[in-house]
MILONU-480805 format. One record per residue: x, y, z of N, C-alpha, C, CB in turn; residue in three letters. Coordinates in steps of 0.1 Angstrom, whole numbers, padded with zeros to 4 digits, always signed. Glycine has a CB too. Example, Ala and Ser with C-alpha at 12.3 -4.5 7.8 and 13.67 -1.06 7.14 Angstrom:
% residues 2
+0132-0057+0078+0123-0045+0078+0132-0033+0078+0113-0045+0090ALA/+0128-0022+0071+0137-0011+0071+0129+0000+0079+0141-0006+0057SER/
% end
This chain:
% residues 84
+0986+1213+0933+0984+1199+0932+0994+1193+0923+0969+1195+0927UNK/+1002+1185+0925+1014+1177+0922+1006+1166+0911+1023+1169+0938UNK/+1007+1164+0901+1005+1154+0893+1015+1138+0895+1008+1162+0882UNK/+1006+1131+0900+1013+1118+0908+1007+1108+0896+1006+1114+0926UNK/+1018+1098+0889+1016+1087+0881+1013+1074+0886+1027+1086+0873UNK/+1005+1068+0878+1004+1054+0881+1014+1049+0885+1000+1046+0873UNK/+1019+1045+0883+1037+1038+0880+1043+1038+0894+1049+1048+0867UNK/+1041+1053+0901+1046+1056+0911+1040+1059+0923+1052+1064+0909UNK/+1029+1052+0923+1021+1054+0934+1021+1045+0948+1008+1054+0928UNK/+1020+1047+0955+1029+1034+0966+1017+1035+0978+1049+1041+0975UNK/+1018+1023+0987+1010+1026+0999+1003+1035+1005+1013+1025+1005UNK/+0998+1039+1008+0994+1049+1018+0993+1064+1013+1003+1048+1031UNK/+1002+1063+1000+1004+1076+0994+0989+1083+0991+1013+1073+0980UNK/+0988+1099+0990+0975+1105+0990+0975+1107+0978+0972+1115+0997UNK/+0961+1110+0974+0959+1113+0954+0953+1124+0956+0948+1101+0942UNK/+0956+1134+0950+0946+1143+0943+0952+1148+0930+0942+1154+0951UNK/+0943+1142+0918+0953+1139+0911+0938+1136+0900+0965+1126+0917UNK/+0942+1139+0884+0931+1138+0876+0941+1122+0869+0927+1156+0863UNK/+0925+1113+0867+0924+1100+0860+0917+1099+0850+0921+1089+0867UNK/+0918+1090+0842+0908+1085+0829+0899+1075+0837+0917+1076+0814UNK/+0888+1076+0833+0882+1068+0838+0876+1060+0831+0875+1071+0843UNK/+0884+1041+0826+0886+1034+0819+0870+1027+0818+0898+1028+0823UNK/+0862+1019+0837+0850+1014+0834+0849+1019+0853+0849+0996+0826UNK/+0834+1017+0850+0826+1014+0863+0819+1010+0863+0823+1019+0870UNK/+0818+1003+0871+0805+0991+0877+0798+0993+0891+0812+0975+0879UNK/+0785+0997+0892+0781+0999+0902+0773+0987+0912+0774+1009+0899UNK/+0781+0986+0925+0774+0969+0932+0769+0977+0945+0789+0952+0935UNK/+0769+0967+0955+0762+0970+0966+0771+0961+0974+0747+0968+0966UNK/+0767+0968+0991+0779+0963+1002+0770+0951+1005+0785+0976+1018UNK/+0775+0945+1014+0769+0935+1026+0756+0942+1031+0780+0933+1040UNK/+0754+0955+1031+0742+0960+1038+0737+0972+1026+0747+0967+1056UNK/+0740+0966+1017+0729+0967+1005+0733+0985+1002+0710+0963+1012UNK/+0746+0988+1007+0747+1005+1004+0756+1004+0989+0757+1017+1021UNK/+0749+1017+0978+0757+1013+0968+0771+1019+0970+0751+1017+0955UNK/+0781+1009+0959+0794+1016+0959+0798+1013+0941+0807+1008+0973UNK/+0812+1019+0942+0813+1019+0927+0830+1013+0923+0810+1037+0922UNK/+0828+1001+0916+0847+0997+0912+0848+1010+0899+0853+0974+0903UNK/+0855+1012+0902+0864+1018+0889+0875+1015+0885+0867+1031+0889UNK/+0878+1017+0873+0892+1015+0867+0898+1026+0861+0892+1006+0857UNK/+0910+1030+0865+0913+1043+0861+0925+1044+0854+0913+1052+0872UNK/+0930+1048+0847+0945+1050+0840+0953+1063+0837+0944+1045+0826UNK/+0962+1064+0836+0970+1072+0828+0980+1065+0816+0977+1080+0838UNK/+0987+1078+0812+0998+1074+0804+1010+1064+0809+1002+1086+0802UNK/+1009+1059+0824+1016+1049+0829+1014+1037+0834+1021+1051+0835UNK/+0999+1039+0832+0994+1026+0838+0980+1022+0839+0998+1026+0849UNK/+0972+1016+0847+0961+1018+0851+0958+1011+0871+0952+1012+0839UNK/+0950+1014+0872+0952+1015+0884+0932+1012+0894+0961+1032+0884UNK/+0931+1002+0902+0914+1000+0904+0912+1007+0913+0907+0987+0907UNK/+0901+1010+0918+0894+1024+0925+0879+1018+0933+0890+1040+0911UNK/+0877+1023+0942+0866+1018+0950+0862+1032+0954+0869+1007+0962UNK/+0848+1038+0951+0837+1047+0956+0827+1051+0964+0833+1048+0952UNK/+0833+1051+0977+0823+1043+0988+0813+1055+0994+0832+1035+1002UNK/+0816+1066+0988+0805+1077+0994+0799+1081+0983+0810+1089+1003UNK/+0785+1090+0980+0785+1094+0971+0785+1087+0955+0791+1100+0974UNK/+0786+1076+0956+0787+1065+0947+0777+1067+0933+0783+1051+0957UNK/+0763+1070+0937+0753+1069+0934+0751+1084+0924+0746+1066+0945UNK/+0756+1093+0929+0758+1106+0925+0770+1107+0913+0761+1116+0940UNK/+0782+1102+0918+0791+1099+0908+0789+1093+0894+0798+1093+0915UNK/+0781+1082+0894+0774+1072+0888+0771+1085+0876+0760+1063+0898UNK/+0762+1086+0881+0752+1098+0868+0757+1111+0862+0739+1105+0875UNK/+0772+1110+0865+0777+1125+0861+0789+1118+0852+0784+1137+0876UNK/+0796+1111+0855+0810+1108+0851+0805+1093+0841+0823+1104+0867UNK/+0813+1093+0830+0810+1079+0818+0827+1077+0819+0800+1083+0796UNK/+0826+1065+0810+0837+1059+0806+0846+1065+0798+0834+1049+0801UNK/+0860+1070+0795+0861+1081+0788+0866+1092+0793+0851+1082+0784UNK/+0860+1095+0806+0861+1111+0811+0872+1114+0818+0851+1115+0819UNK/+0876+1121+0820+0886+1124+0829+0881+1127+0840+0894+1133+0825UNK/+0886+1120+0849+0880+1130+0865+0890+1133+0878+0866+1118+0875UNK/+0890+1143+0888+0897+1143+0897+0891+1133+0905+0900+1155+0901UNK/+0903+1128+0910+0904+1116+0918+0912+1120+0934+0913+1103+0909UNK/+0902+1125+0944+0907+1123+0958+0905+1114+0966+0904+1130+0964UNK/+0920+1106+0970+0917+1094+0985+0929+1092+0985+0907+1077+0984UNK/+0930+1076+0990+0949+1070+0993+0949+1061+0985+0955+1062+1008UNK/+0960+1053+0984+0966+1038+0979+0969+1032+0994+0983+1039+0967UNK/+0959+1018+0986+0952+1008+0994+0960+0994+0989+0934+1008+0992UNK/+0959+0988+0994+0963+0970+0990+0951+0964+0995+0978+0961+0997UNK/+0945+0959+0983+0936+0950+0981+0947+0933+0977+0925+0957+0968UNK/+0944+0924+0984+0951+0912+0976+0957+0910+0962+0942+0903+0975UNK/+0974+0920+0975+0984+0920+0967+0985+0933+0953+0985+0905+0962UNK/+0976+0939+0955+0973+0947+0944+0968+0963+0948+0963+0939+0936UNK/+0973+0973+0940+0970+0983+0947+0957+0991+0942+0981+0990+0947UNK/+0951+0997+0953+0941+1002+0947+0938+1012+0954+0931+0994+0944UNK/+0930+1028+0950+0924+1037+0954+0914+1033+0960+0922+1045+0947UNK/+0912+1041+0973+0900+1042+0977+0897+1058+0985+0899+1029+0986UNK/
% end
């Protein structure tokens, strides 16, 4: 596993890859399934994150603070990039 920086993370690019995990907030979809924003950082940046499986499970293991491996892609959300 290649250690990939904030800073350099681009479209479509794939993560597996350990983050800080800055905050999370747990909400619900249109059809009431939970999911989770996160905010995640490194030493280059920080970077927002969406949890759409398992959300709920995640929730109760990982706090603010922690470090966690982070698997998915880089997404654009309005203009802005984000894991999902």
């Amino acid at each position: 596993m290649d250690k990939k920086f904030i800073r350099d993370l681009k479209e479509k690019d794939r993560v597996d890859t350990y983050f800080m995990l800055r905050k999370k907030h747990q909400k619900l979809t249109k059809t009431n399934k939970p999911y989770l924003e996160l905010g995640l950082a490194d030493k280059t940046g920080n970077i927002e994150g969406r949890l759409w499986d398992n959300a709920e499970e995640f929730n109760k293991v990982a706090d603010t603070g922690d470090v966690v491996l982070i698997k998915g892609a880089v997404d654009k959300f309005r203009d802005e990039k984000q894991l999902k």
